[in-house]
C-alpha positions in Angstrom: 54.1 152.8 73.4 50.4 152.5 72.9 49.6 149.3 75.5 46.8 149.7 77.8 48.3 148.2 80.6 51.7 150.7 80.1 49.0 153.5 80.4 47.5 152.1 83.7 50.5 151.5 85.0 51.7 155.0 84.2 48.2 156.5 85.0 47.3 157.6 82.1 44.7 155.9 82.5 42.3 155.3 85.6 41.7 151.7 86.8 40.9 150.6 89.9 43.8 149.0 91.2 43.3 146.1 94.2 47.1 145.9 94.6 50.6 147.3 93.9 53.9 147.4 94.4 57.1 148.1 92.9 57.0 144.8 90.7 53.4 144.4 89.5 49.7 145.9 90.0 46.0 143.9 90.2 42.9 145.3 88.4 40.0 144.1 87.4 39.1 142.6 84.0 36.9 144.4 82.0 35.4 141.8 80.8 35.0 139.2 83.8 34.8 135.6 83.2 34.2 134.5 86.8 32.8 136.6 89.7 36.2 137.7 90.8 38.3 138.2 87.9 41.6 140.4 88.4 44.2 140.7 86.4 48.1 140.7 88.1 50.3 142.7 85.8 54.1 143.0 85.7 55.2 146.7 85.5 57.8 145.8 83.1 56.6 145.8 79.3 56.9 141.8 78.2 54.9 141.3 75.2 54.0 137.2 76.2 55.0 134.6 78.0 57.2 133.5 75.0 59.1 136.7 75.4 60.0 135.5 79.2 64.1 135.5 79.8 65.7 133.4 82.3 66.4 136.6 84.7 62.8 137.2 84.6 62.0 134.2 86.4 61.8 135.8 90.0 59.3 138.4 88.3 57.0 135.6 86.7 57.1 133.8 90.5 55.8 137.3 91.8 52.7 136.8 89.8 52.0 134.1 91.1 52.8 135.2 94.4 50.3 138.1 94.4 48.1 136.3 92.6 47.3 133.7 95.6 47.3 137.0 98.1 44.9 138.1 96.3 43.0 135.2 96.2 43.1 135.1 100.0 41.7 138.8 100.0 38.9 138.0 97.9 38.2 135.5 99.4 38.1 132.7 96.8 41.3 130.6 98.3 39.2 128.2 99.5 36.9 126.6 97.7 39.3 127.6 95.0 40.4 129.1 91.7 42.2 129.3 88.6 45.5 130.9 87.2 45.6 131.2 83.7 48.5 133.0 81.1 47.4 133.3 77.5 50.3 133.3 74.9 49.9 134.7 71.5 46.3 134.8 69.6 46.2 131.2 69.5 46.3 131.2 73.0 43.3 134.3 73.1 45.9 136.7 74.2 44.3 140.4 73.6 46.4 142.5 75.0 50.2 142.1 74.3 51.7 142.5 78.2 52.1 140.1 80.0 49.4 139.0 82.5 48.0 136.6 85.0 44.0 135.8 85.0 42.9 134.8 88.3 39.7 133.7 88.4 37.1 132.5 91.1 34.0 132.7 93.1 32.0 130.2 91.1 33.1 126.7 90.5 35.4 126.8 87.0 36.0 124.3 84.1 39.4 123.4 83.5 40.8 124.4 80.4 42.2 121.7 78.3 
């Protein structure tokens, strides 16, 4: 498989990783939209959030979970941030694994 994320995960490729365990991992984005900009990745290969199954639900509530850890670490839980999924290139997905945006440490616009 040729996915980044598959590679980090792996290590195969270097990142630097905020967060693991035996579920998901936190980088940061490349290309940050926000001061604090991680990304929460599952370690299991799911292509987009339409590709979600029902017994995946606990996995998808683990990002989110991590997510707002991580939020408290950086210290953006309070004033606040956002969580965002992309779906599909509609939805500016670039990188087909699924994964969580957290974003923070300046005020944000709501998308939508």
């Amino acid at each position: 498989m040729n996915c980044i994320f598959c590679k980090i995960i792996n290590k195969e490729l270097e990142a630097k990783i905020y967060y693991e365990d035996a579920h998901c991992l936190a980088i940061n984005d490349i290309h940050p939209k926000a001061p604090v900009h991680l990304l929460i990745i599952p370690k299991q290969h799911i292509a987009t959030l339409n590709d979600l199954k029902g017994d995946e639900t606990l996995l998808a509530g683990r990002l989110i979970q991590v997510a707002k850890q991580m939020a408290t670490k950086m210290e953006i839980a309070q004033p606040g941030y956002q969580l965002v999924i992309n779906c599909n290139e509609g939805g500016g997905q670039v990188i087909y694994h699924l994964h969580l945006h957290l974003l923070g440490g300046k005020r944000l616009h709501l998308a939508g």
